[in-house]
N, C-alpha and C positions, 0 to 999 in steps of 0.2 A: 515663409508662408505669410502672404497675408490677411488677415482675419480680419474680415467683411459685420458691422454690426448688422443684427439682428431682431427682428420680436416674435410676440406669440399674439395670435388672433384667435378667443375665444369667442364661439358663439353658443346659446345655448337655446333649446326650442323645444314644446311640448308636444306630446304626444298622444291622440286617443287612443293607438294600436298598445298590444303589450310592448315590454321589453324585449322578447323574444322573435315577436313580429319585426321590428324595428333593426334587432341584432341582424336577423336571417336576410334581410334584403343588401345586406352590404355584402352580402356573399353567395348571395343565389344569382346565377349569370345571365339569367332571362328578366329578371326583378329588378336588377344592377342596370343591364343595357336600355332601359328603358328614362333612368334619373341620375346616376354617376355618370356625370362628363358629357352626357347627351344634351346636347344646344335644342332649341324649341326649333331653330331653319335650317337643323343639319341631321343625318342619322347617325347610328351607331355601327358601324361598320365591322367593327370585330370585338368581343368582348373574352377574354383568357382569364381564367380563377381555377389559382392550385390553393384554396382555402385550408393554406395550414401552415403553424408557425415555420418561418421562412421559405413557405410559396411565395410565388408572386403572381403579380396582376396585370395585364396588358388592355387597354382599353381605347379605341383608336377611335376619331369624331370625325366625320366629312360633314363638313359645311361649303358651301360659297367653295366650290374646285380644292378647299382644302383640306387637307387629315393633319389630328392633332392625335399626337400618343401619348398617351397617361401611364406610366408602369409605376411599379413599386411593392415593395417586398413586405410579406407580413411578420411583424418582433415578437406582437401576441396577440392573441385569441382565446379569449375566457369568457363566452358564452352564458349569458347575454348580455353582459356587464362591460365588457372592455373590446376593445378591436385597434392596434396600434400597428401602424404601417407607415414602410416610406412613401415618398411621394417624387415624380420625375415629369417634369412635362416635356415634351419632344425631347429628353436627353439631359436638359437640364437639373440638376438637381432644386429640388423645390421644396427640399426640410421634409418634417415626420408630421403625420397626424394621430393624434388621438381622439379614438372615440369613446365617452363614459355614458353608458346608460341608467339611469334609475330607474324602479319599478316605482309605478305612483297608483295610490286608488284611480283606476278609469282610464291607467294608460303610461305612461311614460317620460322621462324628463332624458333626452340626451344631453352630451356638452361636449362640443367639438371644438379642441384645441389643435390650430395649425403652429408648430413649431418651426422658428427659423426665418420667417418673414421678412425678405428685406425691407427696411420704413418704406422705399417710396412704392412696394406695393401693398400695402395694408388695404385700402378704401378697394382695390381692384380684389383681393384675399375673401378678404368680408362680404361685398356684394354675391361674388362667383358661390361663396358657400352657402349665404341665404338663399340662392336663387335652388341652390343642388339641393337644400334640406325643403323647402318647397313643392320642388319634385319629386323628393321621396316621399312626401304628405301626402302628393296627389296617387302618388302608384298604391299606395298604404287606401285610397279611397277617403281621405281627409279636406277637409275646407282649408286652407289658407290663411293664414293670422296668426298662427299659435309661436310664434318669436317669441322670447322670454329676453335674451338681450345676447350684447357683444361688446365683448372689451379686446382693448389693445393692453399689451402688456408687459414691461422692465427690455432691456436690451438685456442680448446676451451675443457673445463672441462666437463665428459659427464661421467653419473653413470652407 
C-alpha cells in the first residue's frame, strides 16, 4: 500500500441563524438541494438523506451536459453541535468532513474541517467550501461576509 500525504482544510464562518437552524439544513433535503453541491449554472438533480448515524447521502449536480455525484456516509450526528461524514465525489474517495457548531449570542459560529486533502487540492478544497457555506447563509436568508477564517493544516498519511 501506498500511502498518499495528506492535509486538513479548516474553515470557519459566522452565523445569524441558531445553531440548530444551521444543524437542520445539512439534513433537511429541500434546504440541502438548494446549497450542498448545487453550482449557481447547474441544478440539483437528485438529492437522497437517510439522516442517521451510518445513513448515507447521495446528491447529484447537472451543470454544462454534466452530473456530478457527492455520496457519503454519516459516523455521527449530535445535534446541533456535530455532524461527521464521509465524503465521495463521482466515486472517488475525497476524506471525512467535520462539522462543529457553537451556540453564539445572536447566532452561531460553525467550523468545517475537510480531512484528508490532498496538497495539490487545498486552494480548489477551500474556495468550493467558502462558496457552499455562502450558499447556506443565503438559503439561512443571510448577507455574505461573515467568514471568520481558513487554515490548512500538518500532513497526515491517508490510504
Amino acid at each position: 500500500m501506498n500511502a498518499k500525504p495528506s492535509v486538513q482544510v479548516r474553515i470557519t464562518r459566522r452565523f445569524a441563524a441558531s445553531a440548530e437552524q444551521v444543524f437542520d439544513a445539512w439534513l433537511d433535503a429541500d434546504k440541502v438541494g438548494r446549497w450542498l453541491f448545487a453550482m449557481s449554472l447547474g441544478e440539483m438533480a437528485r438529492v437522497e438523506i437517510d439522516a442517521k448515524v451510518g445513513g448515507s447521502f447521495t446528491f447529484v449536480d447537472r451543470s454544462n451536459g454534466k452530473k456530478v455525484e457527492h455520496t457519503g456516509r454519516y459516523l455521527e450526528i449530535d445535534r446541533p453541535q456535530l455532524l461527521v461524514f464521509t465524503l465521495s465525489k463521482d466515486s472517488s474517495d475525497s476524506g471525512r468532513v467535520i462539522v462543529e457548531i457553537v451556540p453564539l449570542e445572536g447566532g452561531c459560529e460553525l467550523t468545517l474541517t475537510h480531512v484528508g486533502v490532498p496538497p495539490d487540492y487545498v486552494n480548489r478544497i477551500e474556495t468550493g467550501w467558502n462558496r457552499i457555506l455562502e450558499a447556506l447563509a443565503g438559503t439561512l436568508g443571510e448577507d455574505a461576509g461573515c467568514a471568520v477564517g481558513a487554515t490548512v493544516e500538518g500532513s497526515e498519511e491517508s490510504q
